[in-house]
N, C-alpha and C positions, 0 to 999 in steps of 0.2 A: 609709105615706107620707101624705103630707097632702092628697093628694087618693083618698086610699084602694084605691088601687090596685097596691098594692106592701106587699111586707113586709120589712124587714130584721130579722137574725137572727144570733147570734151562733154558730157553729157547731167541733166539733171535727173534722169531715171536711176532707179535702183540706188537711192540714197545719194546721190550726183558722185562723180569721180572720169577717170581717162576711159574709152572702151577701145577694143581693136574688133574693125572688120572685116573680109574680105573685098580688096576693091570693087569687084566684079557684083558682089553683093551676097548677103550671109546674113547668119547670125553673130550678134556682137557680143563679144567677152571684156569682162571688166577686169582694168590690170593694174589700176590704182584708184582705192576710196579716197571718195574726202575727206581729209581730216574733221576732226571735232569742233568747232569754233569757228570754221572757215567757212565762207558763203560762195559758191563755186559763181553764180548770176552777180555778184558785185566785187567779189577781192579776186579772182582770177584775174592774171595778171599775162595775156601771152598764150598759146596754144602748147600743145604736146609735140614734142621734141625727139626726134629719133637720132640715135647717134648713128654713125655715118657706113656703120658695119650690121646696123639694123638689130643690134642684139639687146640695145636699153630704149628705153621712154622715159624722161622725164616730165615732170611737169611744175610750172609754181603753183601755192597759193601763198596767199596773203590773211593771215588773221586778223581780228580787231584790235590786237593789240599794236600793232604795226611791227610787226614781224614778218618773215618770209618763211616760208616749207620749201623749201625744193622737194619731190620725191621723187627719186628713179625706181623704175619698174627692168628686172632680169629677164631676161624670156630664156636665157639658160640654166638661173638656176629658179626659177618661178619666184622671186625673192624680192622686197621693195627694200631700199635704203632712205634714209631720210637726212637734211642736211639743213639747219636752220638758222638763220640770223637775222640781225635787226636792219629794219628799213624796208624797202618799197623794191621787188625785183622785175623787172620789166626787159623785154626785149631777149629773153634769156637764149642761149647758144650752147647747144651741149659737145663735150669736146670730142673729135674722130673714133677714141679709144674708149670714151664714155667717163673718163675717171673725173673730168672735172667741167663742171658749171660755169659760164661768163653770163653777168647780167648787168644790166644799168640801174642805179639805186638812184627813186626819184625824188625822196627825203618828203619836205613840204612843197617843190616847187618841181616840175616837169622841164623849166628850163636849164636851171640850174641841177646837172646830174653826176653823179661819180660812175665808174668802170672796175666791176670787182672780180674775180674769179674762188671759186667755192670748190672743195672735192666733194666729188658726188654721194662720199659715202658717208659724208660729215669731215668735220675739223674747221680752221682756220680759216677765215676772209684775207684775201691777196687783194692788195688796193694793185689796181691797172691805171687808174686815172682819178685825182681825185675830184669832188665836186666841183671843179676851180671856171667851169664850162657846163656845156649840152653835149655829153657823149654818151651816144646809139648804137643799133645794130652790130653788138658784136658778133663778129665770123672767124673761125678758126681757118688756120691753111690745113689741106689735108695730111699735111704730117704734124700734126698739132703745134709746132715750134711758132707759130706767130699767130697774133691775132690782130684781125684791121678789125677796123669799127669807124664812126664817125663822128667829125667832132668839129665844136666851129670856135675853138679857142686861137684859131687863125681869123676870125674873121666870119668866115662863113662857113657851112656845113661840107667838109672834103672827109676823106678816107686818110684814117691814119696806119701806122705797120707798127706794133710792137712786139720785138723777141721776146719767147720765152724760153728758159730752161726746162729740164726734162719733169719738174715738181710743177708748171705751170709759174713759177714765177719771174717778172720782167726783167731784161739783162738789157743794159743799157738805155737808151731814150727812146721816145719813138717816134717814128719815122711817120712825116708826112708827105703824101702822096699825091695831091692830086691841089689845086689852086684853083679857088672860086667854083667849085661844082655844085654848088644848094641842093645837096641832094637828101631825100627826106627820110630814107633808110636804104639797106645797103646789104646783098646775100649772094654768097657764090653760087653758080649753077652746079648741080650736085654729080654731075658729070665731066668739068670741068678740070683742065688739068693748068688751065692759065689764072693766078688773082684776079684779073681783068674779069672774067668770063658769066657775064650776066647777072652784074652783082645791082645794077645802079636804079635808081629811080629818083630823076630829076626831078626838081618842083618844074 
């Protein structure tokens, strides 16, 4: 968690689904099942996702149909939402305020990928980038209004910046950031008050 005092984990006990423990160590509580249809050892898709105020967990799965689950878990109001569409969601990013989802859809091919954003509590797919490339790691800035991610429809794998408006969706083009960095995914340091700030990992 992000205040370091919790761990979420994805587990096959107790019918599989997300647990939370205490870091220090505990007992663990289950705060989202797996769906019906969904094999948590093959379509999981990415780990459990805490939003950045510690108050939701998300998670993906993936069904056999080639669908995606998003489900967030409430820890204020004990309550899960659910948010589903088609395609492959991978790399998923939950946003500061928790309302909404960014994930990479990897279709039939992992190189060739799109950039979508999802609200948490369901409704419409926001295309960010469409499959036209390989773009990864999407990361919100801590005031939700932008999302970098990485992409290599420049060439090679760099960090790109695209605005969002207050609905999460993009306003204007997006900004590329950074030239020639092959970098192979990409996350801010959660303490971090610079974009820069411990996001990178080189090949």
């Amino acid at each position: 968690s992000r205040d370091g005092s919790e761990i979420a984990f994805l587990s096959t006990r107790d019918g599989h689904g997300v647990f939370v423990m205490p870091a220090l160590g505990g007992p663990p509580r289950k705060v989202i099942a797996q769906p019906a249809g969904f094999e948590a050892s093959e379509q999981a898709y990415g780990s459990p996702q805490w939003s950045n105020d510690g108050s939701a967990i998300a998670m993906p799965f993936r069904s056999l149909g080639e669908q995606t689950s998003v489900i967030s878990f409430s820890f204020a109001t004990q309550t899960s939402s659910t948010s589903t569409f088609p395609g492959r969601c991978f790399d998923m990013s939950l946003s500061p305020d928790g309302r909404f989802i960014a994930c990479g859809d990897g279709g039939r091919s992992w190189e060739v990928t799109g950039l979508w954003i999802v609200p948490s509590q369901g409704g419409e797919r926001i295309v960010v980038s469409k499959p036209d490339a390989k773009h990864a790691s999407p990361s919100w800035s801590a005031d939700g209004r932008y999302l970098f991610y990485l992409s290599n429809r420049g060439g090679t794998m760099d960090l790109w910046r695209q605005a969002l408006d207050d609905e999460a969706r993009p306003t204007g083009v997006a900004e590329r950031l950074t030239t020639a960095l092959g970098a192979v995914n990409a996350r801010f340091s959660p303490r971090s008050a610079r974009p820069a700030g411990g996001w990178c990992s080189p090949v």
